[in-house]
VOBA-1610 file (N, C-alpha, C; in pm, whole numbers, padded with zeros to 5 digits, always signed):
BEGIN
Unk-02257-04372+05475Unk-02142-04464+05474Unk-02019-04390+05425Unk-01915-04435+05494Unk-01799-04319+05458Unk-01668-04431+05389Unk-01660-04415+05235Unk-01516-04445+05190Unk-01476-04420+05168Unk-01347-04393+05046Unk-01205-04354+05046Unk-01214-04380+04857Unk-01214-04290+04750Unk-01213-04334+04607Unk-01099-04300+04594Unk-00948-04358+04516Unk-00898-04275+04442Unk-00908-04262+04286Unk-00950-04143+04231Unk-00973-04123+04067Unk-00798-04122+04039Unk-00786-04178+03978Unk-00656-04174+03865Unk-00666-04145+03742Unk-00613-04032+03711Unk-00573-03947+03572Unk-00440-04008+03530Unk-00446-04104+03426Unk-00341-04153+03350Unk-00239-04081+03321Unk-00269-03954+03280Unk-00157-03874+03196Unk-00098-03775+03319Unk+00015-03726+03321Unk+00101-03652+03421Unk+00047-03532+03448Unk-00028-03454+03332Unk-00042-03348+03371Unk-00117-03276+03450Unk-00079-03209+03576Unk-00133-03182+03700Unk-00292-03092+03670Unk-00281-03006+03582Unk-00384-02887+03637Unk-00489-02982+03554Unk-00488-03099+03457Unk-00603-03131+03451Unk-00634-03232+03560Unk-00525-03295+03627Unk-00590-03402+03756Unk-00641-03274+03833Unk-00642-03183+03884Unk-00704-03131+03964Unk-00814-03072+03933Unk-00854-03036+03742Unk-00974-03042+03676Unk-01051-03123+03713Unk-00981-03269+03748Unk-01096-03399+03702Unk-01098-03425+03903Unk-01027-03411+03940Unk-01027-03419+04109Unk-01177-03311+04179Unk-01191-03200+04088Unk-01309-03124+04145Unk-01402-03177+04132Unk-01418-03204+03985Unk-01536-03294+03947Unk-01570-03372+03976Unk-01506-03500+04075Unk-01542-03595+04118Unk-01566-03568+04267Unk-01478-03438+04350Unk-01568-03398+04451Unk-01722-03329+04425Unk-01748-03267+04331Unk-01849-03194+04297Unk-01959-03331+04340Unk-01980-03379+04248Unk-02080-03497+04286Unk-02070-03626+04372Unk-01972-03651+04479Unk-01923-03727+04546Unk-02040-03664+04669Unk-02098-03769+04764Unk-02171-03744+04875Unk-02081-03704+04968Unk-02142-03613+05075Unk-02057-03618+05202Unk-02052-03775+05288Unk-01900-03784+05299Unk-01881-03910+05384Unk-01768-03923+05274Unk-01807-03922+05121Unk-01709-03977+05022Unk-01555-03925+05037Unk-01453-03946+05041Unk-01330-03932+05020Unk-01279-03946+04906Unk-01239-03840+04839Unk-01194-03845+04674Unk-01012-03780+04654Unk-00951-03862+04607Unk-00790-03843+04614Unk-00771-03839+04453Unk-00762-03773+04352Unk-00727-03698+04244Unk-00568-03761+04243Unk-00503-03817+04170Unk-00401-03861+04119Unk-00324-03835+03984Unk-00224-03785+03938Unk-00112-03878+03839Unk-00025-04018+03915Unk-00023-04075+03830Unk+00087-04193+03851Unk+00227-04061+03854Unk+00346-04168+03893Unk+00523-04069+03868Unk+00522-04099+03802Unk+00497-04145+03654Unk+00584-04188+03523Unk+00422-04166+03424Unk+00468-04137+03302Unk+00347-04173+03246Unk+00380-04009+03105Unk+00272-04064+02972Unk+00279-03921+02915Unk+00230-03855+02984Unk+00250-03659+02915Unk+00156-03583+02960Unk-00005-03606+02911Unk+00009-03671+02794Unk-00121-03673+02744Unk-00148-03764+02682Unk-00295-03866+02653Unk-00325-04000+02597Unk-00343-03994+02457Unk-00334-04019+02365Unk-00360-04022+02239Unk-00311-04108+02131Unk-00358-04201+02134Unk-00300-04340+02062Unk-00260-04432+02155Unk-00259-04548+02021Unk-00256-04679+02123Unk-00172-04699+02230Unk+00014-04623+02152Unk+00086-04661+02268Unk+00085-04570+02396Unk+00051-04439+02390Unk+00044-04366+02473Unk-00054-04420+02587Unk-00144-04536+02548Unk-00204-04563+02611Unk-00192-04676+02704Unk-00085-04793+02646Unk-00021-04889+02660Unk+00099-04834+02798Unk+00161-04732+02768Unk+00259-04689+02826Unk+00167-04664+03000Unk+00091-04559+02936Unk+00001-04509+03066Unk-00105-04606+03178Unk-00094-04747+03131Unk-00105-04788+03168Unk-00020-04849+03294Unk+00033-04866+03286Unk+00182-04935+03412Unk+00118-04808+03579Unk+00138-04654+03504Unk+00130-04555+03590Unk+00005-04598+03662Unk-00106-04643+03583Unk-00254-04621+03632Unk-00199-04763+03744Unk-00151-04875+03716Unk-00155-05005+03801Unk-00073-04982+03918Unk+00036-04904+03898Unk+00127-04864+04016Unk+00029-04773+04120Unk-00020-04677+04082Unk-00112-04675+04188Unk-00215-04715+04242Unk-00259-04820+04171Unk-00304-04888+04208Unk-00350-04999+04270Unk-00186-05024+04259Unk-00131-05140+04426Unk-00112-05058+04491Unk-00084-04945+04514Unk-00093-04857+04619Unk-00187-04820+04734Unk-00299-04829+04653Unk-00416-04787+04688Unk-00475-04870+04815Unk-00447-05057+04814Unk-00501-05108+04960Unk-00422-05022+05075Unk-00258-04997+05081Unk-00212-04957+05219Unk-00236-04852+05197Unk-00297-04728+05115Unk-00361-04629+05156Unk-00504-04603+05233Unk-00529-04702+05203Unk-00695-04719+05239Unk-00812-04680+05140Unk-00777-04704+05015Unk-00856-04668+04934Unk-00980-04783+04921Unk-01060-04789+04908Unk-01185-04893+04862Unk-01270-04896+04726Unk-01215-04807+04617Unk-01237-04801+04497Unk-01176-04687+04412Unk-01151-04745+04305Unk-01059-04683+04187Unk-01139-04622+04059Unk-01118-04493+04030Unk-01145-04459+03878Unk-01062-04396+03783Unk-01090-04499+03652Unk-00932-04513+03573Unk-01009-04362+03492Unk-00961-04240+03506Unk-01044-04085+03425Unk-00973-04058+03329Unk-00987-04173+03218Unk-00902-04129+03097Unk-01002-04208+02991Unk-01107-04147+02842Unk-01193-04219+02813Unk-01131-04349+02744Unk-01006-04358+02726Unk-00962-04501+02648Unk-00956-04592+02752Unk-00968-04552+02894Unk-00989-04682+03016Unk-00889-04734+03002Unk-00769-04690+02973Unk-00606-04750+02979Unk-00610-04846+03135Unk-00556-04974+03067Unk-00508-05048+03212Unk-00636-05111+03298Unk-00720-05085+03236Unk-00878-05127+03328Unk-00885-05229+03372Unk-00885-05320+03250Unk-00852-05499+03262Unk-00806-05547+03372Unk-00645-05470+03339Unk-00574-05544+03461Unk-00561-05498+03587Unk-00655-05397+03582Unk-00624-05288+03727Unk-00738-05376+03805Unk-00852-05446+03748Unk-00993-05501+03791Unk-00910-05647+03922Unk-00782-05707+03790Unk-00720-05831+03860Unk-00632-05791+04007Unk-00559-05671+04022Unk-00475-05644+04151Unk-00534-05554+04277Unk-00683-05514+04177Unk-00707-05338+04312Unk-00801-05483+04414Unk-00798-05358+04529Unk-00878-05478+04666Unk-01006-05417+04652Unk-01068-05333+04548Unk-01227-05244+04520Unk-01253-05316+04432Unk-01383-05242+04371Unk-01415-05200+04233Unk-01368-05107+04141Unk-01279-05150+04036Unk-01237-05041+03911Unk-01367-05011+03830Unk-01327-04881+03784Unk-01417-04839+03680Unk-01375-04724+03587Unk-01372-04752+03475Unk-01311-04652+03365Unk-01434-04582+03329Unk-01381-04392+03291Unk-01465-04314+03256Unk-01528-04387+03145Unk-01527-04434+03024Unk-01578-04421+02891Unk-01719-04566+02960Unk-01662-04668+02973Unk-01765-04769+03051Unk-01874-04708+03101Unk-01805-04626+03241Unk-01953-04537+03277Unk-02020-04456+03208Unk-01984-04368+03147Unk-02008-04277+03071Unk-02159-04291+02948Unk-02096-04441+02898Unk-02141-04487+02808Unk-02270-04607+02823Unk-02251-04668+02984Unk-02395-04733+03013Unk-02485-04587+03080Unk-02420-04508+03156Unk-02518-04412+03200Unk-02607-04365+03085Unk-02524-04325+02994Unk-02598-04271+02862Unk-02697-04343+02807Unk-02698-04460+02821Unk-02763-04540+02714Unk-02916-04576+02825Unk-02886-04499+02989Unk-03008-04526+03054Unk-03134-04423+02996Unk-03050-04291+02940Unk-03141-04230+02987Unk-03164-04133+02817Unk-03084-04236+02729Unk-03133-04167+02602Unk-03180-04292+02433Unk-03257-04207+02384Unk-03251-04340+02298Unk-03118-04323+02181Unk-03029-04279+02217Unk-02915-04267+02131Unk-02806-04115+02177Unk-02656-04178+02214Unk-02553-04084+02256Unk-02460-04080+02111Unk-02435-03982+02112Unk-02274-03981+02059Unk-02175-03894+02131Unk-02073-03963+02102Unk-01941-03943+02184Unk-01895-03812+02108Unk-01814-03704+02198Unk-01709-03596+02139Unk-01604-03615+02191Unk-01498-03628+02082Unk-01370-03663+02186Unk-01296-03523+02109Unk-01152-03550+02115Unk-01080-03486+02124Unk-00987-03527+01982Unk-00859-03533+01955Unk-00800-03548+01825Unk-00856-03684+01702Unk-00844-03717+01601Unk-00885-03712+01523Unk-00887-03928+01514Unk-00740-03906+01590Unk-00666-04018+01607Unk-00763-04127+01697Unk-00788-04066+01760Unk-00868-04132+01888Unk-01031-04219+01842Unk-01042-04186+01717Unk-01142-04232+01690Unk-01171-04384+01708Unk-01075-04479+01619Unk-01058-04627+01625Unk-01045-04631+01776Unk-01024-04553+01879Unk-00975-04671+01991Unk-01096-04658+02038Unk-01194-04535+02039Unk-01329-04537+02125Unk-01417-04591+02024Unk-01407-04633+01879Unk-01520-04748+01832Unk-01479-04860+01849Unk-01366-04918+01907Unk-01316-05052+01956Unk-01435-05074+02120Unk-01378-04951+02198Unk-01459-04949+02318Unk-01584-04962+02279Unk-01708-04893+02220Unk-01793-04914+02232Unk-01856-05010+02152Unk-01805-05115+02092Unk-01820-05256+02038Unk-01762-05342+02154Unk-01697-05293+02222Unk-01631-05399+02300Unk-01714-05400+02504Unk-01800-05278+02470Unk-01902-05259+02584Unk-02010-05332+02556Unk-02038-05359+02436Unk-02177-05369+02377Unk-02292-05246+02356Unk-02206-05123+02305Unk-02281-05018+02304Unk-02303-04995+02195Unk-02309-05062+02044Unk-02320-05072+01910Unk-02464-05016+01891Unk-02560-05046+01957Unk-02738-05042+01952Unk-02746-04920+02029Unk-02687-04836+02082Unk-02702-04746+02145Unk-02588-04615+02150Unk-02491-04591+02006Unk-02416-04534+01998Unk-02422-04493+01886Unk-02483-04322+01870Unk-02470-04294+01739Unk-02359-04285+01687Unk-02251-04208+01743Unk-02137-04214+01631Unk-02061-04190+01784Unk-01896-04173+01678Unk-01809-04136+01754Unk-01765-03999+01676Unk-01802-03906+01720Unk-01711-03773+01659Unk-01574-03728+01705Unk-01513-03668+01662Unk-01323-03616+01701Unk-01370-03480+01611Unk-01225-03373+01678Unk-01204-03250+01632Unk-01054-03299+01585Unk-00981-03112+01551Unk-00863-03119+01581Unk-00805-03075+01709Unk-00838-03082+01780Unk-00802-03063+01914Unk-00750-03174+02052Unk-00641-03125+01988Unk-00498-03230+02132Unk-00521-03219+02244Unk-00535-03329+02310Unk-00590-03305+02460Unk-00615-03185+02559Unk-00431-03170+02562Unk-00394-03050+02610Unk-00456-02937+02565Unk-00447-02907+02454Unk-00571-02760+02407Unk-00675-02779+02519Unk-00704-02856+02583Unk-00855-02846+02691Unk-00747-02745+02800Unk-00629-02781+02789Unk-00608-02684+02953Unk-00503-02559+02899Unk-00533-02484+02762Unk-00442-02441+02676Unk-00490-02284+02664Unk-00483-02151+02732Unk-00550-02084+02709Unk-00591-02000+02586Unk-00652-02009+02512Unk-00618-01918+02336Unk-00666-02050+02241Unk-00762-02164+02281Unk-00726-02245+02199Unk-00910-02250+02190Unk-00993-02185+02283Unk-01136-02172+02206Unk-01186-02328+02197Unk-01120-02406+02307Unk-01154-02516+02328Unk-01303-02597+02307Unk-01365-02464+02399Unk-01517-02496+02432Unk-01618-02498+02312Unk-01560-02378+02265Unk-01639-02356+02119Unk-01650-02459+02044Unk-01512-02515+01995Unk-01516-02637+01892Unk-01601-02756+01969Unk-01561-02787+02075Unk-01657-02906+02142Unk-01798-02860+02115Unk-01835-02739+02146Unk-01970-02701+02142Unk-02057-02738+01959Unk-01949-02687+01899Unk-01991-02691+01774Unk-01970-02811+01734Unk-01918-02928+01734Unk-01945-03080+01731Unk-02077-03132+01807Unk-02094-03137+01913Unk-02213-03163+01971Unk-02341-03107+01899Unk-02324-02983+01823Unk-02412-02951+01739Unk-02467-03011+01649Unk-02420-03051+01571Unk-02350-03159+01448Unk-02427-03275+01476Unk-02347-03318+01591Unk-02427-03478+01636Unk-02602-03476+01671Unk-02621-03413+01700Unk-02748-03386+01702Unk-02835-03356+01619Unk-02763-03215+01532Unk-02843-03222+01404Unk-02834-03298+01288Unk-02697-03399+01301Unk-02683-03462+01178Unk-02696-03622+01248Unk-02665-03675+01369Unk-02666-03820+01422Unk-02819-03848+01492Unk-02892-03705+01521Unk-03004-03738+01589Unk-02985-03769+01721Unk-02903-03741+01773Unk-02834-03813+01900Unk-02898-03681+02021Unk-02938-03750+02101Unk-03031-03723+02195Unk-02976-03701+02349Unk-02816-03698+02321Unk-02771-03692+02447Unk-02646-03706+02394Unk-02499-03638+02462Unk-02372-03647+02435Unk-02303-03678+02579Unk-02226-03751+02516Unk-02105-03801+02595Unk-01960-03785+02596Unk-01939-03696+02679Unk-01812-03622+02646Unk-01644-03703+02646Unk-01590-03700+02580Unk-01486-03809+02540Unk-01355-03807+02594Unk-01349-03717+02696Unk-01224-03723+02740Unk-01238-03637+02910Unk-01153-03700+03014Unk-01167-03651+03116Unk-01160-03483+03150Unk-01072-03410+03060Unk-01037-03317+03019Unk-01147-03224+03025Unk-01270-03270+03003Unk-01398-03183+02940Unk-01479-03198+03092Unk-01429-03204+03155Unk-01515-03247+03299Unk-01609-03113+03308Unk-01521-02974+03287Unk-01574-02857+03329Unk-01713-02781+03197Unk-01718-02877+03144Unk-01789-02839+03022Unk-01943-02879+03060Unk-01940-02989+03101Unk-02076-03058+03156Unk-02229-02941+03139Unk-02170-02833+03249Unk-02312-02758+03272Unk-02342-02647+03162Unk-02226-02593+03073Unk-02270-02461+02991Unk-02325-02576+02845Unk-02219-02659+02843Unk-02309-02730+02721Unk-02457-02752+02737Unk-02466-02836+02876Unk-02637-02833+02877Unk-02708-02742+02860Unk-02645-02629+02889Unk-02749-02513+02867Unk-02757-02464+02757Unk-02655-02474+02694Unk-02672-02414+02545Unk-02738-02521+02441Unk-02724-02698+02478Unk-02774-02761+02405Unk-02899-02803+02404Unk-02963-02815+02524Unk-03093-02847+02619Unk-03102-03025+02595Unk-02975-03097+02570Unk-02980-03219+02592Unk-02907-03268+02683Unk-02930-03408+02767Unk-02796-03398+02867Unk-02693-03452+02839Unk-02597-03395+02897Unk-02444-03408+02849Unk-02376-03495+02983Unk-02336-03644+02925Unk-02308-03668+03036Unk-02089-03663+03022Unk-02056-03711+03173Unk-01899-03673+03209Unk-01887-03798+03303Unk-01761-03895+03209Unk-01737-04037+03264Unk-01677-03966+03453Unk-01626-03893+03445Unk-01576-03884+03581Unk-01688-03825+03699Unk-01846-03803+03669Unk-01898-03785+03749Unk-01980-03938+03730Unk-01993-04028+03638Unk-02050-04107+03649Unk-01972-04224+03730Unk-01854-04196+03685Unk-01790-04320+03779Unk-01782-04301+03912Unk-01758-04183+03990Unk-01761-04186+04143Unk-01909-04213+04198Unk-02039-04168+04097Unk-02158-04224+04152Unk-02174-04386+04160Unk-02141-04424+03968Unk-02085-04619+04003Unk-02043-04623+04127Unk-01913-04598+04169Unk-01812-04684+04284Unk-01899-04664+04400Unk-01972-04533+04411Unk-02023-04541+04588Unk-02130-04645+04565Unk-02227-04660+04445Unk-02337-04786+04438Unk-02240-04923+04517Unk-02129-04973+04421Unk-02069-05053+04429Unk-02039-05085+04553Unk-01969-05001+04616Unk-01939-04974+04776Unk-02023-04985+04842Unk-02152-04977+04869Unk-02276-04927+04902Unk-02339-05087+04933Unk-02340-05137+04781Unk-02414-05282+04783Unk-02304-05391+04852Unk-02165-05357+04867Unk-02063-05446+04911Unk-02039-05544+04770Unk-02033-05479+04682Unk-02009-05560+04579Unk-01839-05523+04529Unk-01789-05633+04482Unk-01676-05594+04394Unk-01606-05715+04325Unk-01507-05710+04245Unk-01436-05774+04142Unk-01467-05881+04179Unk-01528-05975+04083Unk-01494-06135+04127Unk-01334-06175+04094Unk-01306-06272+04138Unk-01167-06326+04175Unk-01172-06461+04094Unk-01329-06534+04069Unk-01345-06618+03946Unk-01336-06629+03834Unk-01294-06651+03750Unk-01234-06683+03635Unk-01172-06513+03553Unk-01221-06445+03472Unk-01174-06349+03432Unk-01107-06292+03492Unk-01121-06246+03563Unk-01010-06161+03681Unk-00971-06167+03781Unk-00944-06309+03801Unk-00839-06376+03848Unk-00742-06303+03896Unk-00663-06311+04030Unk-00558-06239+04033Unk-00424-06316+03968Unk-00383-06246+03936Unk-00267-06273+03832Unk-00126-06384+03902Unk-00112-06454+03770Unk-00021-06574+03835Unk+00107-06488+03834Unk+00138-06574+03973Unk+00298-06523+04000Unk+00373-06593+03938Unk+00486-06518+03917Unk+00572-06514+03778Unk+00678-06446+03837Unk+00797-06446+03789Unk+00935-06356+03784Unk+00912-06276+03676Unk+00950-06142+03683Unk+00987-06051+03627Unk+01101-05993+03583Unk+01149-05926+03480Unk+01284-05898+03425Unk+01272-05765+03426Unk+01381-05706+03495Unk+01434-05547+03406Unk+01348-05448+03541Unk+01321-05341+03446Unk+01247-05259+03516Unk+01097-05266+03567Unk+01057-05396+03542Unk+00914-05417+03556Unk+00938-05505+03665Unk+01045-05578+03761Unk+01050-05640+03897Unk+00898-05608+03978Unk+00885-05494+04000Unk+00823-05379+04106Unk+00662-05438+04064Unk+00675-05506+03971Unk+00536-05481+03888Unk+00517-05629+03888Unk+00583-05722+03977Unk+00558-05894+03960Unk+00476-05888+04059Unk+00381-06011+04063Unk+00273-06070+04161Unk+00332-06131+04273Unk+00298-06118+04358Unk+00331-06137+04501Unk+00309-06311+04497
//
């Protein structure tokens, strides 16, 4: 069966959408169509609430985009799932945010994940997420470094190492039986970690293009009943016109 995904990378900066664009061809079937995105507006990088708030608008703008492109499913590849909610109420697919997938895949196939993310900050928003998945019974911890997003695409910054040496940690100190990598950023990390850790390491952006083709596959998508509802039309003020309901 042949469709059309586009992955959307929240944050502007190009060489990691085309990080997270491989990765989702890497495991995408032949037939799949995978379109790697920034929104035009948006930070370079996610890290806190508002950065996330902001990056949101970018993720929805392309994402009304996406029916007259011909797209048939969306993945929001940023682990705070900026904009998910409301991207579920306007896209004509199935949405799906990395950390969601990431975080039920994990919980199929281990008796306990913990997350590695990235700055220090980020912690509260991914233990909000995984209380707010229902992943409390199946989430050893949430770990953070000091390491700013960008250090993932930063050369001199020994990126891998520190991730490596957290995942260590979680394992020998959380018992955690499987890691889940915390930011789209780490897409390329997937296979040397496994090998050096011998546990599996999973990556929201290969789990979500496997989600969407299921989704696609079964003809399933967003209900339009009660939660996500498409959104009441309303007037809009200012610079957000572009962004009112039809």
């Amino acid at each position: 069966m042949r469709m059309k995904l586009k992955v959307i990378n929240p944050n502007t900066t190009l060489s990691m959408t085309r990080k997270i664009g491989e990765a989702a061809l890497a495991v995408a079937r032949p037939g799949t169509e995978i379109l790697a995105v920034s929104p035009a507006m948006g930070p370079v990088s996610i890290e806190g609430h508002y950065d996330e708030a902001i990056s949101a608008l970018g993720v929805l703008d392309e994402v009304r985009k996406g029916a007259a492109e011909g797209y048939e499913g969306y993945l929001i590849a940023c682990f705070d799932d900026p904009g998910l909610r409301a991207a579920r109420e306007i896209a004509n697919g199935p949405v799906v945010g990395i950390a969601e997938a990431a975080m039920h895949m994990a919980s199929f196939i281990s008796g306990g994940f913990s997350i590695v993310a990235t700055q220090h900050r980020s912690r509260i928003i991914l233990e909000h997420l995984v209380r707010a998945y229902g992943m409390d019974h199946a989430c050893r911890s949430v770990r953070t470094t000091e390491l700013a997003v960008l250090d993932l695409e930063t050369e001199g910054k020994d990126a891998a190492s520190v991730i490596l040496a957290e995942c260590r940690l979680a394992i020998a100190e959380d018992k955690a039986d499987c890691i889940v990598l915390g930011c789209a950023g780490m897409a390329d990390l997937v296979d040397p970690l496994a090998r050096e850790l011998g546990v599996p390491i999973v990556d929201g952006v290969a789990c979500g293009v496997k989600i969407l083709e299921g989704l696609i596959d079964l003809r399933l998508s967003t209900s339009r009943s009660g939660g996500y509802a498409s959104p009441i039309a309303k007037p809009y003020l200012g610079e957000l016109v572009r962004f009112q309901s039809p």
